[in-house]
C-alpha positions as CSV (number, residue, x, y, z in Angstrom):
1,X,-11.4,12.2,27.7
2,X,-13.1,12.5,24.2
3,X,-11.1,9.9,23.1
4,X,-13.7,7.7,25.2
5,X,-16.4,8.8,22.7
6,X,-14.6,8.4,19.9
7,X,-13.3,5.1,20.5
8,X,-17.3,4.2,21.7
9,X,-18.2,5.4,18.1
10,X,-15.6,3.5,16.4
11,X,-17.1,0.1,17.9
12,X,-20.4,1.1,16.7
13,X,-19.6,2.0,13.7
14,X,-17.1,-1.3,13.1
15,X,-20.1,-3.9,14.7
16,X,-22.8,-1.9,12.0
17,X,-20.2,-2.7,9.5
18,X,-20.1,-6.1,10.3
19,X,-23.6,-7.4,10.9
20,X,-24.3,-8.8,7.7
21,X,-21.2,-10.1,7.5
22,X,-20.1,-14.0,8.1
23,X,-16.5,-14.2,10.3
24,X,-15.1,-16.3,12.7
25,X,-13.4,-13.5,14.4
26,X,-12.0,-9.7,13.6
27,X,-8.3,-9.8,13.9
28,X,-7.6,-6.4,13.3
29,X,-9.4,-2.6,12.6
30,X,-7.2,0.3,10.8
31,X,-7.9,3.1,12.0
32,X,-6.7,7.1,9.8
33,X,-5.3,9.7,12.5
34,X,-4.8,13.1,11.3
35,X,-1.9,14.7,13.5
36,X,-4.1,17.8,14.4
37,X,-7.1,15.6,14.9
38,X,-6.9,15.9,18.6
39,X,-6.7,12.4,18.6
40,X,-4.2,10.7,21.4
41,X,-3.3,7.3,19.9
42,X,-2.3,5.5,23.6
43,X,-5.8,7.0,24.3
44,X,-7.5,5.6,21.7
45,X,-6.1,2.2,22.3
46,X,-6.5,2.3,25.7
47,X,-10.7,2.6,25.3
48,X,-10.6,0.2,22.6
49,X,-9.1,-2.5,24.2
50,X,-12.0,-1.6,27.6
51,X,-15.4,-1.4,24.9
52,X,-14.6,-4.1,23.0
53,X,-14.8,-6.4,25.9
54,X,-17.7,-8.7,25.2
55,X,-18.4,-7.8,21.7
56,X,-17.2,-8.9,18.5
57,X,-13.8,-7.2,18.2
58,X,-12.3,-8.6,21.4
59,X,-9.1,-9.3,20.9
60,X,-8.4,-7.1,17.4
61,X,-5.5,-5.7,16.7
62,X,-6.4,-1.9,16.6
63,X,-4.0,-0.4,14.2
64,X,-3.5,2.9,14.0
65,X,-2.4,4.9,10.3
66,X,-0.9,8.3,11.5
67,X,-1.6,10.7,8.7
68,X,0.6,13.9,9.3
69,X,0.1,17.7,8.1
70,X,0.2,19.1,5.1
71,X,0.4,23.1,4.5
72,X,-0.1,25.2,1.4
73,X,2.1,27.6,0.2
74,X,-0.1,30.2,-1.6
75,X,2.9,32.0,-3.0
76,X,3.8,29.5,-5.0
77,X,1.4,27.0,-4.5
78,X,3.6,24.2,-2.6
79,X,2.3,21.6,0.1
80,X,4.6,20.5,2.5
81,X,4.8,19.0,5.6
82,X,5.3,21.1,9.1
83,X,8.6,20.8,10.8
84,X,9.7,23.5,13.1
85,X,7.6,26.2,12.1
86,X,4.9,27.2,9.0
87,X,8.1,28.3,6.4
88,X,7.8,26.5,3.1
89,X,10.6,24.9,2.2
90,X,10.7,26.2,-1.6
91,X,10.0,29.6,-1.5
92,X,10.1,30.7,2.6
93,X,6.9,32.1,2.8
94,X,4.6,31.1,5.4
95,X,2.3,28.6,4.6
96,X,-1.5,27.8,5.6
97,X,-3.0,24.7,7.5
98,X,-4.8,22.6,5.0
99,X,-8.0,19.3,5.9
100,X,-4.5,17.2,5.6
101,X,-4.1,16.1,9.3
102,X,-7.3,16.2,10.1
103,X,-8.5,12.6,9.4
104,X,-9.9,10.5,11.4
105,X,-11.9,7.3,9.9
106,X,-11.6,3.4,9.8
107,X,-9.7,2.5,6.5
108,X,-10.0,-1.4,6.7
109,X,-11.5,-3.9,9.0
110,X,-9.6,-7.5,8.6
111,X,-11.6,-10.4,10.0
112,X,-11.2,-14.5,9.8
113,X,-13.2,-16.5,7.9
């Protein structure tokens, strides 16, 4: 359910964006998820698609950048990404969650002039 207020801050955050701006119409907002953000992208869409009803980015394409996450090694100072478990690929030690995967912001907004 906190994708609702997510996706209601996204909105704002996109129509602040654009206010000074002069477009026919947005056709499409990119949107950075971080794997461990919390984030459910069908979610996200979903709300999008109900709170943009009647504003400005009605009928944009919401697309969404899946960022996934990166540990640290601090044996031997490796980042790699998570597959079945926290074992860093070089060295075998265990590895530490890092920001990466975390994300969550609006990379581009794409509008018609």
């Amino acid at each position: 359910m906190h994708e609702y207020f997510v996706t209601q801050q996204l909105v704002k955050i996109a129509e602040d964006e654009l206010k000074d701006v002069s477009f026919k119409r947005v056709t499409r907002i990119k949107v950075v998820v971080g794997e461990l953000s919390g984030i459910i992208d069908e979610s996200l869409k979903f709300y999008f698609d109900i709170l943009t009803k009647g504003t400005i980015l009605e009928g944009a394409e919401l697309k969404i950048i899946t960022k996934k996450a990166l540990l640290y090694c601090q044996k031997c100072g490796e980042y790699f990404e998570r597959t079945k478990d926290f074992t860093c690929p070089k060295c075998l030690s265990l590895g530490k969650l890092t920001e990466h995967g975390k994300e969550f912001y609006i990379e581009s907004i794409e509008v018609d002039d």
